[in-house]
One Martini backbone bead per residue (centre of mass of N, CA, C, O) as a GRO file, in nm:
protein
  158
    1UNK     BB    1   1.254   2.706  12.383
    2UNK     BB    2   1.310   2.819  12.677
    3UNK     BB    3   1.544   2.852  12.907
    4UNK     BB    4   1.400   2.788  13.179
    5UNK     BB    5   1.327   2.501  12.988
    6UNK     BB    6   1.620   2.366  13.018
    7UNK     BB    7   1.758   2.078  12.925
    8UNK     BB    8   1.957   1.815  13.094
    9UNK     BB    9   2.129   1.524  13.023
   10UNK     BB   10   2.201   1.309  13.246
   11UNK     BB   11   2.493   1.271  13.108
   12UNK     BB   12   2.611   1.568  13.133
   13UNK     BB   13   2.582   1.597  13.444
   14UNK     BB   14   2.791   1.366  13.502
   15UNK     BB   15   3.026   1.494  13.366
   16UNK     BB   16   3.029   1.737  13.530
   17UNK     BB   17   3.048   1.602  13.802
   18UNK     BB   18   3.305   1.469  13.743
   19UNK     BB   19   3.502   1.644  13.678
   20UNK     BB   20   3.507   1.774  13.965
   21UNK     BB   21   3.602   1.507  14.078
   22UNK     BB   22   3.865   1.492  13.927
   23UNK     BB   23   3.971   1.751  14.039
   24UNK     BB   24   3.957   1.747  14.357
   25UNK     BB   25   4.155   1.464  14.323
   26UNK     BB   26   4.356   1.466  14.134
   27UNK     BB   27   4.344   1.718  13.929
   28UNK     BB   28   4.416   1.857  13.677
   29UNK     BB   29   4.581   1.893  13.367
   30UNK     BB   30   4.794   1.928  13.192
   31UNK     BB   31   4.749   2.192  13.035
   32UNK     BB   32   4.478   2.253  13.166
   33UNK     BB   33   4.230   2.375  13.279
   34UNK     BB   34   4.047   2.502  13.580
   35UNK     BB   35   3.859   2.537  13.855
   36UNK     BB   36   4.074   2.605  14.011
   37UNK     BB   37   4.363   2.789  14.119
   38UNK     BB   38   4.541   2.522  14.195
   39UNK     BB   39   4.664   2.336  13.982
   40UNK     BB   40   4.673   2.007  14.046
   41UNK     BB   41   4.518   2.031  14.340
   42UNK     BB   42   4.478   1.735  14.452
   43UNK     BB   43   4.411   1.500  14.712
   44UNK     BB   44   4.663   1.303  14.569
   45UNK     BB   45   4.852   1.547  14.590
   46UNK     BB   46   4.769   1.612  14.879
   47UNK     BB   47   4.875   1.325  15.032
   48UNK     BB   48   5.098   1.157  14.949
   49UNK     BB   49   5.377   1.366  15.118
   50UNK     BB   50   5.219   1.252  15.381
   51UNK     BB   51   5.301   1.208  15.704
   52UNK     BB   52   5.131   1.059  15.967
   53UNK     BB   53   5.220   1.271  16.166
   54UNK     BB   54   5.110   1.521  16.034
   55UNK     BB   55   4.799   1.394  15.979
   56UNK     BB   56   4.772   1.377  16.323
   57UNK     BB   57   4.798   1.682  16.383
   58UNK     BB   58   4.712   1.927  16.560
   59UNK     BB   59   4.504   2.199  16.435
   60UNK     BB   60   4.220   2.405  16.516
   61UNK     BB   61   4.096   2.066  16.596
   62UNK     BB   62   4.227   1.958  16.368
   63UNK     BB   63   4.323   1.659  16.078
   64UNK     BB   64   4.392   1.527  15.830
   65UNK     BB   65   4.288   1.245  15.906
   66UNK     BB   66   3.979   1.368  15.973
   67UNK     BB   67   3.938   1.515  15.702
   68UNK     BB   68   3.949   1.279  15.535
   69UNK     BB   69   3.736   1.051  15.704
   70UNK     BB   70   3.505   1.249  15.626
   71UNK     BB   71   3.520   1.288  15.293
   72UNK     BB   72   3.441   0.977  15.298
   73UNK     BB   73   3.233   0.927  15.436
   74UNK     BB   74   3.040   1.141  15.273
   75UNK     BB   75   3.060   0.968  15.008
   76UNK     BB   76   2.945   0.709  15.094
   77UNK     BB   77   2.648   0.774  15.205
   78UNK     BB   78   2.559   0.962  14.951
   79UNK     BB   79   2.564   0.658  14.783
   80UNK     BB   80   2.402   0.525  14.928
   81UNK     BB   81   2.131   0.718  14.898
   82UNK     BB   82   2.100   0.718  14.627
   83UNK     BB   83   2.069   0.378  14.655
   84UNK     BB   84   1.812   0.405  14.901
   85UNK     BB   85   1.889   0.493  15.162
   86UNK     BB   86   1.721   0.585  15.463
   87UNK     BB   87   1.908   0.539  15.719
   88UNK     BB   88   2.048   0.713  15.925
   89UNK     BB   89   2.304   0.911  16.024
   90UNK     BB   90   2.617   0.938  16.213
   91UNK     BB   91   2.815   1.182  16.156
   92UNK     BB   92   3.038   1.154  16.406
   93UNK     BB   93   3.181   0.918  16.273
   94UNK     BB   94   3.326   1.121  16.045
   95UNK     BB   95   3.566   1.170  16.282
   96UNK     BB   96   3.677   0.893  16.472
   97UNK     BB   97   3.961   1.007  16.305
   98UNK     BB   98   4.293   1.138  16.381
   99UNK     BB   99   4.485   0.923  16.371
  100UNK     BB  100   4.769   0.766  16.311
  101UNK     BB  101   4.959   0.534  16.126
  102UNK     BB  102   5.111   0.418  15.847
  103UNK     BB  103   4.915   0.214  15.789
  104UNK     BB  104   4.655   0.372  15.818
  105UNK     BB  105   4.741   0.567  15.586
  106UNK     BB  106   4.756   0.435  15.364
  107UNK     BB  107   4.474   0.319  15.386
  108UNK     BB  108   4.304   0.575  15.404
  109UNK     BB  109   4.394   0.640  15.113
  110UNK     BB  110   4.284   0.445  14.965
  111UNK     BB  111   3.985   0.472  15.027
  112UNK     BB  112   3.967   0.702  14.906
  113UNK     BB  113   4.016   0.571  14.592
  114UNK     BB  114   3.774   0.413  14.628
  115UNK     BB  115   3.526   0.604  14.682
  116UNK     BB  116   3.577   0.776  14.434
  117UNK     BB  117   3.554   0.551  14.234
  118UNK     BB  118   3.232   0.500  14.324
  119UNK     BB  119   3.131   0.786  14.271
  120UNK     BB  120   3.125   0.730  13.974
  121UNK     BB  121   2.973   0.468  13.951
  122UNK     BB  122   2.731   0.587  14.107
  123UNK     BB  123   2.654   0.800  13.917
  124UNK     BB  124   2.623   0.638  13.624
  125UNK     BB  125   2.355   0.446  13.727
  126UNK     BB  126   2.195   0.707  13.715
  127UNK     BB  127   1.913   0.752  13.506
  128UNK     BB  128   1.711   0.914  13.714
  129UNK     BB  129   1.700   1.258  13.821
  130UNK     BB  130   1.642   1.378  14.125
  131UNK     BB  131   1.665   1.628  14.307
  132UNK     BB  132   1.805   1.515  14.543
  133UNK     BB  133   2.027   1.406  14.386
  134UNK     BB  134   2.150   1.656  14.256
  135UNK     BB  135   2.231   1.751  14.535
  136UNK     BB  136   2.418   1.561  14.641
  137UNK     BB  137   2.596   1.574  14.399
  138UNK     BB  138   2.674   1.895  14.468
  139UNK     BB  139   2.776   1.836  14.748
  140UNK     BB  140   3.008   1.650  14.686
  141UNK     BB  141   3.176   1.889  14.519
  142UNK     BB  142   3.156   2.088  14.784
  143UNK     BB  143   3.274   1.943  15.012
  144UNK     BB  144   3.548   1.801  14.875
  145UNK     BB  145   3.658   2.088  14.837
  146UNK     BB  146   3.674   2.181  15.091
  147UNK     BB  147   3.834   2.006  15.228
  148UNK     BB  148   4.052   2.030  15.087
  149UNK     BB  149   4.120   2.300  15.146
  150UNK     BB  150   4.176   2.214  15.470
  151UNK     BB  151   4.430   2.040  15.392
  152UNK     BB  152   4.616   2.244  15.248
  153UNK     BB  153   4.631   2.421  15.551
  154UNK     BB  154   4.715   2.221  15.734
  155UNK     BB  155   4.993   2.157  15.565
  156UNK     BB  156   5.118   2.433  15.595
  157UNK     BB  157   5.148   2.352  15.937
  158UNK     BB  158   5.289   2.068  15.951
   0.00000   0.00000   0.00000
């Protein structure tokens, strides 16, 4: 078998996807290698000590709350489209948070990790993977890193 034609197994793929959502969200594992530059910076700890206040700040146009609520909405989404949803998104809806209070920070935090939890859970369900589902999961993990670092520069701002 030469190399152009080496496939990897399905199960693979999703622990590799799995893998780099979970050094996103989490963070990498104390005293293990990296995929990013800063070490241990997953979205769950660079929300945690983040206040309502700080969180709903405009910087630049946008806003750490707003931020947060787009990278959870698309998380969401590409989740339904693996599942077979069809129809339409309108992506402008994954912005309409941008201030919050208290309470709905700590929600909207939550729902990040519940977000986060099922898109692990949609990736392990997919038994065979079609081109466009491959897309979705590597977009899944280049989105979700993206937003991060723009949460953590927005931190250091606010």
């Amino acid at each position: 078998m030469t190399a152009a034609s080496t496939q990897i197994e399905s199960r693979e793929f999703v622990e590799t996807v799995a893998f780099l959502l979970r050094e996103t969200f989490e963070g990498s594992p104390e005293g293990e290698s990296s995929a990013y530059l800063d070490k241990g910076a997953g979205l769950f700890n660079t929300l945690g000590p983040i206040h309502h206040e700080a969180a709903s700040r405009e910087f630049h146009g946008t806003t750490i709350a707003a931020q947060t609520e787009h990278a959870k909405f698309y998380l969401d989404r590409l989740c339904e489209f693996i599942n077979g949803r069809t129809e339409r998104v309108n992506w402008e809806d994954s912005w309409l948070i941008d201030t919050v209070n208290a309470e709905e920070w700590d929600t909207l935090r939550e729902m990040v990790r519940l977000s986060y939890e099922n898109t692990l859970r949609c990736l392990a369900s997919v038994e065979r993977w079609t081109e466009d589902e491959v897309g979705m999961a590597i977009g899944m993990v280049a989105h979700t890193a993206y937003h991060l670092g723009a949460i953590r520069q927005l931190a250091k701002r606010v």
